[in-house]
Gaussian input, Z-matrix of N, CA and C with variables (Angstrom, degrees):
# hf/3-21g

backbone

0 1
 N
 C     1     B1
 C     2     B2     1     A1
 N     3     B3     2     A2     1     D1
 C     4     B4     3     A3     2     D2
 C     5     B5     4     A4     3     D3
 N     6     B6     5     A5     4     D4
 C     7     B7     6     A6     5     D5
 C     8     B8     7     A7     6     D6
 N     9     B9     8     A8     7     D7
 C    10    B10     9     A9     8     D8
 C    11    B11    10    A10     9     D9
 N    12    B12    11    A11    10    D10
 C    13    B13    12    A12    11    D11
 C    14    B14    13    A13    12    D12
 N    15    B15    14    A14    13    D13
 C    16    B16    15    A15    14    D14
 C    17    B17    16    A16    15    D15
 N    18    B18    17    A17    16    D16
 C    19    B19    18    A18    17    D17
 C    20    B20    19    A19    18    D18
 N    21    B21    20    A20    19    D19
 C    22    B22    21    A21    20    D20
 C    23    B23    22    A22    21    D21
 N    24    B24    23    A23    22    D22
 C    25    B25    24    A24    23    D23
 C    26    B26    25    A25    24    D24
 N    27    B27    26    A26    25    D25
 C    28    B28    27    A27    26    D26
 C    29    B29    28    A28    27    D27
 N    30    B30    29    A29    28    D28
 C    31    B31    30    A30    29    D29
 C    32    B32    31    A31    30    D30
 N    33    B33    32    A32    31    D31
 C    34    B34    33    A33    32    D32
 C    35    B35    34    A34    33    D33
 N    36    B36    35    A35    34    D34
 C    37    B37    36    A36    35    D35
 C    38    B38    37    A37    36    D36
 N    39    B39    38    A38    37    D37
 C    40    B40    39    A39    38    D38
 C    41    B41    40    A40    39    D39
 N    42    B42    41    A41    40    D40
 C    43    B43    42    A42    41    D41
 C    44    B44    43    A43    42    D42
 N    45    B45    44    A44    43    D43
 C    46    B46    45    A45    44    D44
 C    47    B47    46    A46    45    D45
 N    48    B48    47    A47    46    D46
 C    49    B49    48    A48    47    D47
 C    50    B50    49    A49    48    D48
 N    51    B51    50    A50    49    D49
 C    52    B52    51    A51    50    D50
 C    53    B53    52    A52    51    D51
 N    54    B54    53    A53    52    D52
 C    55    B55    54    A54    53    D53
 C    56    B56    55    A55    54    D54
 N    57    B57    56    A56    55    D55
 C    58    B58    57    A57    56    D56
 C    59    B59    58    A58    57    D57
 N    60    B60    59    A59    58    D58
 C    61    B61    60    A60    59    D59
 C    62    B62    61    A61    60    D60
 N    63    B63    62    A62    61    D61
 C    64    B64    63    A63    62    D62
 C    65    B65    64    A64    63    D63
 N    66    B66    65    A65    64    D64
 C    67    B67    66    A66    65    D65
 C    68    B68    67    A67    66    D66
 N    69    B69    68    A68    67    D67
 C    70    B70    69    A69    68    D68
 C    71    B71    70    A70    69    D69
 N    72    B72    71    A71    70    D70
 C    73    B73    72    A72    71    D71
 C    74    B74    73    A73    72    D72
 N    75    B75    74    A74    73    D73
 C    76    B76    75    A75    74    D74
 C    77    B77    76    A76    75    D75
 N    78    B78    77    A77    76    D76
 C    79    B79    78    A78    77    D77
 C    80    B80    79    A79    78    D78
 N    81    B81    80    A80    79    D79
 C    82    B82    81    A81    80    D80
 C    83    B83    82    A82    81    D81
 N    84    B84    83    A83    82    D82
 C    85    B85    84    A84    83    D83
 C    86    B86    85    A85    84    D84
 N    87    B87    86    A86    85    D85
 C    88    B88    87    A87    86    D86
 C    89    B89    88    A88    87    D87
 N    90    B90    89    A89    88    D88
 C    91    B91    90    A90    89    D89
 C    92    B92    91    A91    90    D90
 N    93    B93    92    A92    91    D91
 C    94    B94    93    A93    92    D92
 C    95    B95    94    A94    93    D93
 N    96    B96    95    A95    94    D94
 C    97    B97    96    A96    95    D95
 C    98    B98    97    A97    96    D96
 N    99    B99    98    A98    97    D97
 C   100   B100    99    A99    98    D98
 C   101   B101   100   A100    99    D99
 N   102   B102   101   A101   100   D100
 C   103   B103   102   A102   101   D101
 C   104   B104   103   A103   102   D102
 N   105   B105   104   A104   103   D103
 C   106   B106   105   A105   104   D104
 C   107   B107   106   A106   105   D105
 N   108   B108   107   A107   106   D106
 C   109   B109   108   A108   107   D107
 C   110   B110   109   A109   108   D108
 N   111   B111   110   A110   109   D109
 C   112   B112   111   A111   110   D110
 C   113   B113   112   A112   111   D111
 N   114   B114   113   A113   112   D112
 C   115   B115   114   A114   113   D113
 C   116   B116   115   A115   114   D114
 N   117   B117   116   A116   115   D115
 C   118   B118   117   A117   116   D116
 C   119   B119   118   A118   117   D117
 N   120   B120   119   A119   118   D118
 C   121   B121   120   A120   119   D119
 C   122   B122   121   A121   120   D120
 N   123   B123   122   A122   121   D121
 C   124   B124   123   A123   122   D122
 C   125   B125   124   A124   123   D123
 N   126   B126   125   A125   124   D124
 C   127   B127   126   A126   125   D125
 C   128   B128   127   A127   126   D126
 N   129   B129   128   A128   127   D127
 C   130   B130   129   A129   128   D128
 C   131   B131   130   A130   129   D129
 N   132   B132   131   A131   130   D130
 C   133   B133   132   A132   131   D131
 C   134   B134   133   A133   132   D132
 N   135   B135   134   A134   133   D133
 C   136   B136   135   A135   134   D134
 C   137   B137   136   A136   135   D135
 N   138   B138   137   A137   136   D136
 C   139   B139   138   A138   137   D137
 C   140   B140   139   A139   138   D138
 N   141   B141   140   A140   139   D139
 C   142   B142   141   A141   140   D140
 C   143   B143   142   A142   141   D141
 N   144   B144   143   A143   142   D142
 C   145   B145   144   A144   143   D143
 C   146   B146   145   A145   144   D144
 N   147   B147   146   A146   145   D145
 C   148   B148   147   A147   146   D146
 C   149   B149   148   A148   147   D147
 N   150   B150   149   A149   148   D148
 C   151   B151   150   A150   149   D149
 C   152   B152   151   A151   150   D150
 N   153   B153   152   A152   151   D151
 C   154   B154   153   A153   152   D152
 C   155   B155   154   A154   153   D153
 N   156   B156   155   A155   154   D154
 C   157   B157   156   A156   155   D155
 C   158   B158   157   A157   156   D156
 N   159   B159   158   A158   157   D157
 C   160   B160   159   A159   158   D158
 C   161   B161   160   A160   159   D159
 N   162   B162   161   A161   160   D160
 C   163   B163   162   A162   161   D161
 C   164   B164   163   A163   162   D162
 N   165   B165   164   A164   163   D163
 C   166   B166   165   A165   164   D164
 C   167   B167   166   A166   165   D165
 N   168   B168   167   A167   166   D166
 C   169   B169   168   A168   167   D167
 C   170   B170   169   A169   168   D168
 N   171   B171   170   A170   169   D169
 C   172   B172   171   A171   170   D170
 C   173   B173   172   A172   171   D171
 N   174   B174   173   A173   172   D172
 C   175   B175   174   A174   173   D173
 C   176   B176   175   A175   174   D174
 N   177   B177   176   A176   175   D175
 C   178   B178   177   A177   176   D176
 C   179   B179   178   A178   177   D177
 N   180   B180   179   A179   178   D178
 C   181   B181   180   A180   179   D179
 C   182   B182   181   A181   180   D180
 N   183   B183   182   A182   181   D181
 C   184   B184   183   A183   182   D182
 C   185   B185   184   A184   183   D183
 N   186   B186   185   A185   184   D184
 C   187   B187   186   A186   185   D185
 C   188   B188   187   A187   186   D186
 N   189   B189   188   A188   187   D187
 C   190   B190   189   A189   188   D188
 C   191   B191   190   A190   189   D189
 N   192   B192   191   A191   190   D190
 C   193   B193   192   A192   191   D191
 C   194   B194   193   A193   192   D192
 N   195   B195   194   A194   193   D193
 C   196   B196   195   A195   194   D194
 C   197   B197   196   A196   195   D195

   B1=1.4466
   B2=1.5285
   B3=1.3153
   B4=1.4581
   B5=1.8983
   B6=1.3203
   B7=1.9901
   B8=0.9842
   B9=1.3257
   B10=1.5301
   B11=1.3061
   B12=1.0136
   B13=1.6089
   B14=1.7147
   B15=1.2542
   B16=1.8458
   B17=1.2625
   B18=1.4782
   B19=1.6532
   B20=1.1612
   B21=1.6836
   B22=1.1733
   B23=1.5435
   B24=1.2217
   B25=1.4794
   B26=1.6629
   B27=1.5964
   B28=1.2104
   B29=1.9433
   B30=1.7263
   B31=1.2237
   B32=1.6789
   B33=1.4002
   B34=1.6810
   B35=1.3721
   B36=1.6837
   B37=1.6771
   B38=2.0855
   B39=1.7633
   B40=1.1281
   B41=0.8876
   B42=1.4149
   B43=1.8210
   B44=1.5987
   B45=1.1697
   B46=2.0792
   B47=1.0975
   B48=1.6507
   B49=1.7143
   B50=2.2613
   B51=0.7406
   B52=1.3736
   B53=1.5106
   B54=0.9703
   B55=1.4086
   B56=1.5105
   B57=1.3965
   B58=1.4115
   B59=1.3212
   B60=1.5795
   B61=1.5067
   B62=1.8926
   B63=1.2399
   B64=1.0974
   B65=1.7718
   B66=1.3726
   B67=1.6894
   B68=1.2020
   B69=1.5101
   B70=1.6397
   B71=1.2341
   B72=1.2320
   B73=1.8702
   B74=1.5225
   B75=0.8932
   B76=1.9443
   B77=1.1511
   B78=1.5094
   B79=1.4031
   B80=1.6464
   B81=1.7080
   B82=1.2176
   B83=1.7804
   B84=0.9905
   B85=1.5594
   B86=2.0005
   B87=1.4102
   B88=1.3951
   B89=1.9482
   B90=0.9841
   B91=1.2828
   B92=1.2504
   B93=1.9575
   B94=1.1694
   B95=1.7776
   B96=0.9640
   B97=1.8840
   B98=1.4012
   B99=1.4005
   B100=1.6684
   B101=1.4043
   B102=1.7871
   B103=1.6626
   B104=1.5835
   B105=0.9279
   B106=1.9325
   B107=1.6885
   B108=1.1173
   B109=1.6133
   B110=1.8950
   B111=1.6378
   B112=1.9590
   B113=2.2780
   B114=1.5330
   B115=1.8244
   B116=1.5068
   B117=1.5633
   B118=2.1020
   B119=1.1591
   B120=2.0023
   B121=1.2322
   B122=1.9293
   B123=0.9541
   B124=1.6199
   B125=1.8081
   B126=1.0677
   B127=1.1996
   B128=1.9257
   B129=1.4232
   B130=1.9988
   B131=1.0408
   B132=1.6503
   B133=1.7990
   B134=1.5583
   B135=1.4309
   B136=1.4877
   B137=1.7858
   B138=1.1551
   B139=2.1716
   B140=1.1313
   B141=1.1227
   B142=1.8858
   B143=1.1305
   B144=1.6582
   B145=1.9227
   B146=1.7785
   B147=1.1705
   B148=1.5526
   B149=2.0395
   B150=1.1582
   B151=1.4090
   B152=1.6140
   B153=0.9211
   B154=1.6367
   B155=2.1263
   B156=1.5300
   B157=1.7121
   B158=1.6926
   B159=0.6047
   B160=1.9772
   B161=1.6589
   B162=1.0410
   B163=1.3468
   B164=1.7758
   B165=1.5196
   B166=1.7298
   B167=1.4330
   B168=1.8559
   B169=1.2449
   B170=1.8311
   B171=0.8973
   B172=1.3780
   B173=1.5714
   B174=1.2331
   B175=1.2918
   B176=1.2794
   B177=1.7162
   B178=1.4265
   B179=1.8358
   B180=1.5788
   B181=1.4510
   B182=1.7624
   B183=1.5192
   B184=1.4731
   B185=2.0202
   B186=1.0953
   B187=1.3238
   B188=1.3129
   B189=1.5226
   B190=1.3352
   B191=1.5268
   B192=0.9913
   B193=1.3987
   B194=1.3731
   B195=1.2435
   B196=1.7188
   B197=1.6368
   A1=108.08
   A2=122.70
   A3=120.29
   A4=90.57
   A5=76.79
   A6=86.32
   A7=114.20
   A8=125.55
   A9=116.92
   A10=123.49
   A11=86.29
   A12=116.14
   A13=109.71
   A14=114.41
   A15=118.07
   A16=105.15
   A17=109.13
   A18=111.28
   A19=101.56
   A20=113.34
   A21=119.26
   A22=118.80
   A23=112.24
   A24=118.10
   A25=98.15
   A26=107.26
   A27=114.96
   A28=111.48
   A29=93.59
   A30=85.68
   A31=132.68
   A32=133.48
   A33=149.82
   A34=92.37
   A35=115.06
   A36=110.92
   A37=80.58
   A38=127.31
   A39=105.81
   A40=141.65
   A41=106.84
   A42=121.50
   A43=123.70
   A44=87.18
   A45=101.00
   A46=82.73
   A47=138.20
   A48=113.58
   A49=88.91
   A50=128.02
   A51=120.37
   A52=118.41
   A53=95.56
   A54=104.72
   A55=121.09
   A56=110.46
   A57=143.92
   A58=108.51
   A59=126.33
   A60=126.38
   A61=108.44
   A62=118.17
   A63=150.74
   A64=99.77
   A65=114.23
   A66=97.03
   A67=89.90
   A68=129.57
   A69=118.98
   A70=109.93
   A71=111.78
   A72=109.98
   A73=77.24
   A74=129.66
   A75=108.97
   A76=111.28
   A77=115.43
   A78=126.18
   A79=135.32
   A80=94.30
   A81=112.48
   A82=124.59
   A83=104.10
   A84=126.77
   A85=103.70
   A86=100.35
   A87=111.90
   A88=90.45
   A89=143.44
   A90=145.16
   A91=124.30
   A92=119.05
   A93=132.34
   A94=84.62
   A95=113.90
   A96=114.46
   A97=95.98
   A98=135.79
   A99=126.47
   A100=116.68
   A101=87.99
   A102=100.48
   A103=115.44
   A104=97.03
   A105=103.35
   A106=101.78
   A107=126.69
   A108=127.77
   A109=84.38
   A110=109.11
   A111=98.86
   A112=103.27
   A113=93.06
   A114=84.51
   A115=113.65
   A116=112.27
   A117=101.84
   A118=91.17
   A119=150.69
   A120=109.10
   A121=87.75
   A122=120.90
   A123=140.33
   A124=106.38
   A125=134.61
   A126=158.42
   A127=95.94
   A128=96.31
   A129=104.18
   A130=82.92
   A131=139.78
   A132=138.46
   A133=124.56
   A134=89.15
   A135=97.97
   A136=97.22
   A137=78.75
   A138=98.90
   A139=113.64
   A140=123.91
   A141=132.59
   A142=105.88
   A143=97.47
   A144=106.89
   A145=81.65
   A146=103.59
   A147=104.34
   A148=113.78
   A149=101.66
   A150=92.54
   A151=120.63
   A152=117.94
   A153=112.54
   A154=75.66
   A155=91.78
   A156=94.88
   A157=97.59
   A158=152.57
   A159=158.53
   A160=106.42
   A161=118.75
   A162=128.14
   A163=95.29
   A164=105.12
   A165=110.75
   A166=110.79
   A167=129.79
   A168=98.31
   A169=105.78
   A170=104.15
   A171=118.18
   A172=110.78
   A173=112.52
   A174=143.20
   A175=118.73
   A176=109.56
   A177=132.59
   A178=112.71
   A179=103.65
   A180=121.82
   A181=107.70
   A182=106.30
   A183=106.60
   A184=117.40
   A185=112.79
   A186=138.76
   A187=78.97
   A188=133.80
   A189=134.61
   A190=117.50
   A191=124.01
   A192=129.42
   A193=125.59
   A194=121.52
   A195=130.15
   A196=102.47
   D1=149.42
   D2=-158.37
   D3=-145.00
   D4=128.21
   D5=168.14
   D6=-121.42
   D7=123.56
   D8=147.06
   D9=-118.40
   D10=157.17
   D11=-178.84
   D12=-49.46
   D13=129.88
   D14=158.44
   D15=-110.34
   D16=139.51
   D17=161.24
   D18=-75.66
   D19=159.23
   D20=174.87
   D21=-116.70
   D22=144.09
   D23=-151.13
   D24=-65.33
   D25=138.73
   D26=-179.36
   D27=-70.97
   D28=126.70
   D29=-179.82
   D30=-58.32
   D31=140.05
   D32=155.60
   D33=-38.83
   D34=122.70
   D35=-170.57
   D36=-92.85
   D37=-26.77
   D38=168.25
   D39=-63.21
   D40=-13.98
   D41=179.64
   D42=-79.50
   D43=-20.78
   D44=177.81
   D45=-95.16
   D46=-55.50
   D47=-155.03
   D48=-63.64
   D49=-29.87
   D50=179.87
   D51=-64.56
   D52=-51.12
   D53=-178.54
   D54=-56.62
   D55=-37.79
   D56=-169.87
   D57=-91.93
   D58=-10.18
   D59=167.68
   D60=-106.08
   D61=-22.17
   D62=162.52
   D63=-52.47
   D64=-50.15
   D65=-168.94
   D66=-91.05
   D67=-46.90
   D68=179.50
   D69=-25.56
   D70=-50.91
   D71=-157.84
   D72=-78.72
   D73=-72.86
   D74=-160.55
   D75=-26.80
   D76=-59.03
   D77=-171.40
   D78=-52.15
   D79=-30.54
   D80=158.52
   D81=-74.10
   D82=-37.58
   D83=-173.27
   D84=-64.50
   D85=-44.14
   D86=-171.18
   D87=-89.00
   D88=-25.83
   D89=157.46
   D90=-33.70
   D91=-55.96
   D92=-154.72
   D93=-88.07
   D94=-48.86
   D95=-161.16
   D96=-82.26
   D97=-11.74
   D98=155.95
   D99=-54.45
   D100=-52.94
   D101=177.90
   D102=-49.60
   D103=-70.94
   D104=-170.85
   D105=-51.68
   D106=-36.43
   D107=-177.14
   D108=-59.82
   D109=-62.94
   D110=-155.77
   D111=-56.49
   D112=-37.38
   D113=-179.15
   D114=-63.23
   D115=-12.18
   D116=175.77
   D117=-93.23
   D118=11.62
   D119=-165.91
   D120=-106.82
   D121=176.58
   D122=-172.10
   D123=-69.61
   D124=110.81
   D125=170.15
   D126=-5.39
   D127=-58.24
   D128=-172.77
   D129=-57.06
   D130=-92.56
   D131=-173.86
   D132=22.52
   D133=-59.86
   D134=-147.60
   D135=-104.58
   D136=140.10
   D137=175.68
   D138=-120.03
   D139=141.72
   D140=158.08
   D141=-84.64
   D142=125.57
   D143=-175.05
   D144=-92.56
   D145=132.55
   D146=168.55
   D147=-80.03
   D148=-16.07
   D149=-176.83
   D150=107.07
   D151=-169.22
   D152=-162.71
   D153=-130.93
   D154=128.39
   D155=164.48
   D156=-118.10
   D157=158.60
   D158=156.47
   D159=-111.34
   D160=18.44
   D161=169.49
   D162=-90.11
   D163=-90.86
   D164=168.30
   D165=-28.13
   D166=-44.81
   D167=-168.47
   D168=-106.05
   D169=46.78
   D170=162.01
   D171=-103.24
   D172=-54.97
   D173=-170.82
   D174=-62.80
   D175=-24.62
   D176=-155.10
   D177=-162.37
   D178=34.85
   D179=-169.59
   D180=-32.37
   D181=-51.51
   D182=-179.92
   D183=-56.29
   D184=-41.57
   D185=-157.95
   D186=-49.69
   D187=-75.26
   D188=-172.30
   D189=-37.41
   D190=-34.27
   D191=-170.54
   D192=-99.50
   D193=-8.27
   D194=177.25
   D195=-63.78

């Protein structure tokens, strides 16, 4: 059995900037209608994800893992 290799076509730097303004707007779009879904749900419901810091879990290696 014999493989060879293909180069692969060098990416269109306009086609990613397209592509890449293209998910923004999704991303935004799916943002606003998250939002309005979390303000109808009931006050208990809803949580603030604080986010991932790697400062604290550097600082506090175990903390992450309990």
């Amino acid at each position: 059995m014999t493989t060879t290799l293909q180069q692969q076509p060098v990416p269109n730097p306009q086609m990613k900037r397209l592509v890449y303004s293209k998910y923004r707007e999704m991303l935004g779009s799916y943002n606003d209608k998250a939002n309005t879904i979390i303000q109808a749900l009931p006050e208990y419901l809803v949580h603030e994800d604080k986010g991932f810091n790697i400062t604290s879990l550097v600082e506090n290696p175990r903390d992450g893992f309990q």
